[in-house]
N, C-alpha and C positions, 0 to 999 in steps of 0.2 A: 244794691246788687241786682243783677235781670236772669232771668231763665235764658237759657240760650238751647235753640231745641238744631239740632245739625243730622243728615243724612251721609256717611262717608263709605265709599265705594270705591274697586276696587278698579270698574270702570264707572263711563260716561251716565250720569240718568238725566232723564227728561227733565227740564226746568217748566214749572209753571210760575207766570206773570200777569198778576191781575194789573188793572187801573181802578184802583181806589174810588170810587161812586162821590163819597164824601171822607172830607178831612176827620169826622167822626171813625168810619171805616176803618182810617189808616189807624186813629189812635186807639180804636178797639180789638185792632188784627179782626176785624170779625169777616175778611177775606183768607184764602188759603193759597200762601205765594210757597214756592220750592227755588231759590234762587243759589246760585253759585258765589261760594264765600270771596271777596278780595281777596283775603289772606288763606292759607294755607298752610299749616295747619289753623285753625283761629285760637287766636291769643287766648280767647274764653275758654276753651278747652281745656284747657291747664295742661298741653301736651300729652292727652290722652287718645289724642285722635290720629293715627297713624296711616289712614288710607290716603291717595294719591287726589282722590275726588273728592268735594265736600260741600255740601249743601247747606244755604240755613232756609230752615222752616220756620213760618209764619202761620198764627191761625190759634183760634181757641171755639171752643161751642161747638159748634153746626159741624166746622171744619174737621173736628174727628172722623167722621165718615169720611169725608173727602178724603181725608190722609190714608185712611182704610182700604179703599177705591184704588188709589195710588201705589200704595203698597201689591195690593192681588196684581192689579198692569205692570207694574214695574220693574218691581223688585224680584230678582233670581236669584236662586242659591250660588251657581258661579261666581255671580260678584260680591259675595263675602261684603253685603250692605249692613252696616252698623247704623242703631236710631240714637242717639244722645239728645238726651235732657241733661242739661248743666245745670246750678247756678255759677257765677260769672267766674270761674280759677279754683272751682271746687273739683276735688278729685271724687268718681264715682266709686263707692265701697263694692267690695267683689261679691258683696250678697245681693248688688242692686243690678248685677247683670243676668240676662234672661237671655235664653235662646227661643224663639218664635216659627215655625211655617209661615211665608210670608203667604202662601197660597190657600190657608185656612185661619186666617186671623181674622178676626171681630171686633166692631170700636168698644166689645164691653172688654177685651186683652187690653185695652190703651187706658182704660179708664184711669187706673193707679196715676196716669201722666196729670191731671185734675189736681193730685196732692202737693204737686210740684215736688216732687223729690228728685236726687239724682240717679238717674240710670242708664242703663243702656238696652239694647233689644238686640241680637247678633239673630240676621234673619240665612243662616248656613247652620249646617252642624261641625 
């Protein structure tokens, strides 16, 4: 079974695309990719994921900040941006959903994502 970590929006967000430096890189995620899913909703999801737009995020370590960074540029309250941490057709329990400021958040709020559980972050009220 794999983490599967997705951004889903209500509109468009900016895709980051690295070039992997070394095959090490790619097999460590220790780059920070934002890429647009093939599928729609994705299979891993377990049809929990209902927005129109949908990201999968790459990255573990360092890349917390990044994703942090990311979120203050990016992410608006308008677009009603959900963060999903899966594991692979697991349904997230309604005590592992959190509502965030995306515009006051800290990678010590992401930390819990480290334990690998499932949840969500809904960055709107």
């Amino acid at each position: 079974m794999s983490l599967c970590r997705y951004f889903a929006s209500k509109n468009p967000l900016p895709i980051i695309k690295n070039s992997f430096a070394t095959l090490e890189d790619y097999a460590l995620e220790t780059q920070f990719e934002i890429l647009p899913c093939r599928k729609n909703p994705p299979i891993a999801a377990a049809g929990q994921i209902q927005k129109p737009f949908v990201y999968k995020v790459r990255g573990n370590g360092k890349p917390l900040d990044q994703l942090v960074d990311y979120i203050k540029e990016n992410v608006k309250e308008q677009d009603r941006v959900e963060f999903w941490s899966i594991w692979h057709s697991e349904k997230v329990p309604s005590n592992n959903m959190y509502r965030l400021n995306p515009q006051q958040i800290t990678p010590e709020d992401l930390r819990f994502l480290h334990d690998n559980q499932n949840c969500c972050i809904r960055f709107f009220q």
